[in-house]
C-alpha positions as a printed Julia matrix, in Angstrom:
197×3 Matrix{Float64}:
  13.06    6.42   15.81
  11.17    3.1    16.56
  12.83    1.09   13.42
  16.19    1.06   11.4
  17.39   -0.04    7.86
  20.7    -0.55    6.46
  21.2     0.97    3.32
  24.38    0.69    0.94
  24.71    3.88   -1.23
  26.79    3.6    -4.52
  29.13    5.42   -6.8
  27.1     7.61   -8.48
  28.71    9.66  -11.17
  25.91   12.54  -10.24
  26.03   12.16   -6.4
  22.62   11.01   -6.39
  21.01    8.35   -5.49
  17.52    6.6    -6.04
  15.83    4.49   -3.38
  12.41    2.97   -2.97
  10.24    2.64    0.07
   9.39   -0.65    0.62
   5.33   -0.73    2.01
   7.21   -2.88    5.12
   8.8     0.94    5.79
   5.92    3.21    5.18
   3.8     0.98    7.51
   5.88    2.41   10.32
   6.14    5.92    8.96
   3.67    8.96    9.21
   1.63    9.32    6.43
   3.21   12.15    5.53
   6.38   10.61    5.32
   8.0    13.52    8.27
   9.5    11.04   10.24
  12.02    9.47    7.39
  15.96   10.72    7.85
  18.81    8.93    6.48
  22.06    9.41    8.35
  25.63    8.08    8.32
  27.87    6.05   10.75
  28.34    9.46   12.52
  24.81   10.28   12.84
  24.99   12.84   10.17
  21.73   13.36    8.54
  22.12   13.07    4.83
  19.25   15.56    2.35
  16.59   13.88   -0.1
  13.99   14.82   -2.24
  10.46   12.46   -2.33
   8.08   11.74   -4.88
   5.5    10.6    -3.0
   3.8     8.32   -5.95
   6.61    7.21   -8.09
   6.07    3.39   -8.49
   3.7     0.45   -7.94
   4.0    -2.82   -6.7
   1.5    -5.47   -7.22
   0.94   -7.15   -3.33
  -0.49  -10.68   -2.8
  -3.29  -10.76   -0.7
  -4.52  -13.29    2.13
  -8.38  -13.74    1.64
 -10.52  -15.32    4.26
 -14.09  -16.13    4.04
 -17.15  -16.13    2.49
 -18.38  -15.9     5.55
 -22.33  -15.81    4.32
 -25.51  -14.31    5.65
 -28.56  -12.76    4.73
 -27.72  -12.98    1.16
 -24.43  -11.53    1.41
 -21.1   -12.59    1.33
 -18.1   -11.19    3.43
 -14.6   -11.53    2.92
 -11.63  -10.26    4.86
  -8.62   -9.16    2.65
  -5.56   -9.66    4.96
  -2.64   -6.94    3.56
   0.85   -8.16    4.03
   1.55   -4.77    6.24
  -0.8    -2.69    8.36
  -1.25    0.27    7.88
  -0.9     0.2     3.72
  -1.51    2.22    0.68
  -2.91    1.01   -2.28
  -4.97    2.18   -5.51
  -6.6    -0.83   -7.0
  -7.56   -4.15   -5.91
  -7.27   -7.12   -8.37
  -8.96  -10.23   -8.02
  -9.52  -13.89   -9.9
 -12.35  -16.39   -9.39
 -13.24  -19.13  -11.7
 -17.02  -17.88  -12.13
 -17.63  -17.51  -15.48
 -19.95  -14.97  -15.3
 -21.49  -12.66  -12.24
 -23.07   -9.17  -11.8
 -23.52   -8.38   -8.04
 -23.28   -5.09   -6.18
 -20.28   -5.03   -3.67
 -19.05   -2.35   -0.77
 -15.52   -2.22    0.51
 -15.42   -1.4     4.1
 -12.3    -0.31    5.43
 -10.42    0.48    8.67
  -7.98    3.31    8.22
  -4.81    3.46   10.91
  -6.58    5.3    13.57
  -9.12    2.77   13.74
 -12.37    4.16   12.14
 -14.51    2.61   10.3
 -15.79    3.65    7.01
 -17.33    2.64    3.7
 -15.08    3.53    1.17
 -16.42    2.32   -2.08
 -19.74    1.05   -3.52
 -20.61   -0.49   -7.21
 -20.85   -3.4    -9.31
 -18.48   -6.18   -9.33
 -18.66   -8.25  -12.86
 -17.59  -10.2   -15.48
 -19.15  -10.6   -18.46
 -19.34  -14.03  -20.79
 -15.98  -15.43  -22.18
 -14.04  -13.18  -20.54
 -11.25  -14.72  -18.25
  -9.48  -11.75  -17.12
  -9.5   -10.6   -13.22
 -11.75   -8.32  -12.23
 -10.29   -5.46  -11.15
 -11.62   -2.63   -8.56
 -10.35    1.34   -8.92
  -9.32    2.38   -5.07
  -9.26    5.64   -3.46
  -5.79    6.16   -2.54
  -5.6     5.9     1.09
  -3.82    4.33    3.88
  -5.66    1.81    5.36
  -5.31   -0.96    8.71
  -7.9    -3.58    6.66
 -10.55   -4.05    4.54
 -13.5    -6.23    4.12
 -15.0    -7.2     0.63
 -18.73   -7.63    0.51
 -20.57   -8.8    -1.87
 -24.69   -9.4    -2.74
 -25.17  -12.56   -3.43
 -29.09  -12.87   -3.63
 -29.78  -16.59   -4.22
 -26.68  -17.01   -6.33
 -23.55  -19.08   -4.45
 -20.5   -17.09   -3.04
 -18.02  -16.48   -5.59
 -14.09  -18.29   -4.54
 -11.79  -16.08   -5.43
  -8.29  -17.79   -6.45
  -6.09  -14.9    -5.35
  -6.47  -10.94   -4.49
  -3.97   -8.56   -5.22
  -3.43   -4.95   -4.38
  -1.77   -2.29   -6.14
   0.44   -0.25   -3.6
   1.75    2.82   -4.14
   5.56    3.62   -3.07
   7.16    6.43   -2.97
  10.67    7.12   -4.24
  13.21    9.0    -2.15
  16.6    10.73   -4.42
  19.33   10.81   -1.48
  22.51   12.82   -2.64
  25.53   11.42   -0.17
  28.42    9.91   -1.37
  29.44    5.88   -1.68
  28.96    4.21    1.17
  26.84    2.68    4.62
  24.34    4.36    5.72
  21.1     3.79    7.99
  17.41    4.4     7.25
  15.38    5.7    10.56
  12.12    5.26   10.64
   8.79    5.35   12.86
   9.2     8.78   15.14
   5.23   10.31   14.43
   6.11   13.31   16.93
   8.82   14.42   14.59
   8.84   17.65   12.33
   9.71   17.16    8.47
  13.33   17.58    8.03
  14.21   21.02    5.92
  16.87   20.98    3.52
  18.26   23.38    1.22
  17.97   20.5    -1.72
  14.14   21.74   -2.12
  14.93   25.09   -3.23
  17.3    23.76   -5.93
């Protein structure tokens, strides 16, 4: 295992225990979560159960650019942690008003590229809210925003957000220290009798 957390377990008056996955941790773990084991000071491996899409975070987002050409607009959307997963992208400019087709391209962990959305980015008179984009659910390395602009100016976006999706593991061991391993993509998913319950 290429990376280890502490973790502190407490009383629990059912023996179980609820723990999120921070998107720091799942950036180092398979996607399908195979290579996660929690194990005590004796290298005991301790059972869970995972839901893989039990909470959200909001994430703020680095944005570089407009970088502008040919009537377009492109701007890079720097993610906190590579590879990540998120659902929805939020973001705020001060333009009162636009209409102007968009494409997020994307680089997914194993380095291809890909378009992975196309539509409309607006926002229509008086209203102030951020505009916010609906996101296939996938892991992704980055992702590039880019915009039409036609003869209109490059919108300046304020912030960018993402919506990530964590996953929740329920550990039952008792009180106590315990580490988190993480980041071994050549291992097999643990099996424990905890699933049939």
């Amino acid at each position: 295992f290429s990376h280890l957390r502490s973790l502190t377990v407490p009383a629990s008056g059912e023996g179980l225990s609820r723990l999120r996955i921070a998107p720091a941790d799942l950036a180092v773990l398979s996607d399908d979560l195979s290579d996660l084991r929690v194990a005590d000071d004796d290298s005991r491996q301790w059972p869970y159960l995972v839901e893989r899409e039990a909470a959200t975070d909001l994430v703020p987002l680095e944005v570089e650019g407009p970088k502008s050409r040919d009537r377009t607009s492109r701007y890079t959307l720097r993610l906190p942690v590579s590879p990540m997963r998120f659902d929805r992208l939020i973001l705020d400019t001060g333009a009162a008003f636009f209409d102007r087709g968009f494409s997020l391209e994307a680089k997914t962990p194993d380095k291809e590229e890909k378009t992975l959305l196309q539509g409309r980015l607006t926002r229509p008179l008086d209203d102030p809210r951020p505009v916010s984009i609906e996101v296939p659910p996938v892991r992704l390395a980055s992702i590039d925003l880019v915009v039409e602009d036609g003869d209109d100016a490059p919108l300046e976006f304020r912030s960018a957000r993402a919506r990530g999706v964590l996953p929740e593991v329920y550990l039952t061991a008792p009180e106590g220290r315990y580490a988190l391993l993480l980041g071994a993509p050549d291992q097999d998913p643990p099996r424990y009798e905890l699933e049939r319950v």
